[in-house]
C-alpha positions as CSV (number, residue, x, y, z in Angstrom):
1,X,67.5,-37.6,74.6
2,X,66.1,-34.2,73.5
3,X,62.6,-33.9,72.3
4,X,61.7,-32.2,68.6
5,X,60.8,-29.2,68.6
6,X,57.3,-28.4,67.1
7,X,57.5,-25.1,64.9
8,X,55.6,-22.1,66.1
9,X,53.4,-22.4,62.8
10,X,52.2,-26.1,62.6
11,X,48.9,-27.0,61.5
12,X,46.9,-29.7,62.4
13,X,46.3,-30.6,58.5
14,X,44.0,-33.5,58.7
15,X,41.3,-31.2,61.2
16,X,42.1,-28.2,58.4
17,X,40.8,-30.6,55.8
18,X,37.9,-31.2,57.9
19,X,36.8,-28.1,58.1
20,X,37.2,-26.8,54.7
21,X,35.2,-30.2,53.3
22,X,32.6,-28.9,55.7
23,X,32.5,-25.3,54.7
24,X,32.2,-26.5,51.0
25,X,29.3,-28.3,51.5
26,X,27.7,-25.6,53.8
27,X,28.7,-23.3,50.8
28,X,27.1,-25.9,47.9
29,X,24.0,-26.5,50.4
30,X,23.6,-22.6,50.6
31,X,23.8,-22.1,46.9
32,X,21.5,-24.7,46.4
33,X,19.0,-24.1,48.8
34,X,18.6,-20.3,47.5
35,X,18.5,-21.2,43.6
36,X,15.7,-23.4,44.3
37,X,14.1,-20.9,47.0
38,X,14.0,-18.3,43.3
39,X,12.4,-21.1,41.4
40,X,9.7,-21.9,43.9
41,X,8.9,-18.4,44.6
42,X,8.6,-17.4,40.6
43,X,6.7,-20.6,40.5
44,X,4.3,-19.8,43.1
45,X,4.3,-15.6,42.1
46,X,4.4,-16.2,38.4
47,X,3.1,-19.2,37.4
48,X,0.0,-19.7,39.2
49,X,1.2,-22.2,41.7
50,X,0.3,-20.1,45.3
51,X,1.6,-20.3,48.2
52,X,1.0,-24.1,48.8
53,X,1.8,-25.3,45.2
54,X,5.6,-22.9,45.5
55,X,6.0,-24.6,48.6
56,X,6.0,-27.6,47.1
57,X,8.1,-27.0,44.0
58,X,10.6,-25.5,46.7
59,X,10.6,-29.3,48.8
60,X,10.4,-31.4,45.3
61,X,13.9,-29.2,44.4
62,X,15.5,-29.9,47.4
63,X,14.7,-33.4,47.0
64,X,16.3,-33.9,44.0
65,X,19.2,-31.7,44.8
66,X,19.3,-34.5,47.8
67,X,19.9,-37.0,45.3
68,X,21.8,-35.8,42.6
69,X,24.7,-34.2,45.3
């Protein structure tokens, strides 16, 4: 009994799903994480905050994000 052939250009489709759920939440994560890196810094530059009080705008964002994603 012959075997079946596998064609040159098959995909393993269940690891390339993997990977692209992966890379979209490394993408969201990314976008996330700088938006709120902007907020905390014209927090702490702008609005009076400092360095400690931006730092902690930047950790409160991030935990929210953590939530609400």
């Amino acid at each position: 009994m012959a075997k079946k052939a596998t064609p040159k250009n098959a995909m393993d489709y269940p690891e390339h799903e993997k990977t692209y759920e992966l890379f979209l939440k490394f993408s969201i994560w990314t976008t996330v994480s700088c938006v709120a890196l902007l907020i905390a810094m014209a927090a702490g530059f702008f609005g009076g905050f400092g360095l400690i009080g931006g730092t902690l705008v930047f950790i409160v964002l991030m935990a929210i994000c953590h939530f609400v994603i």
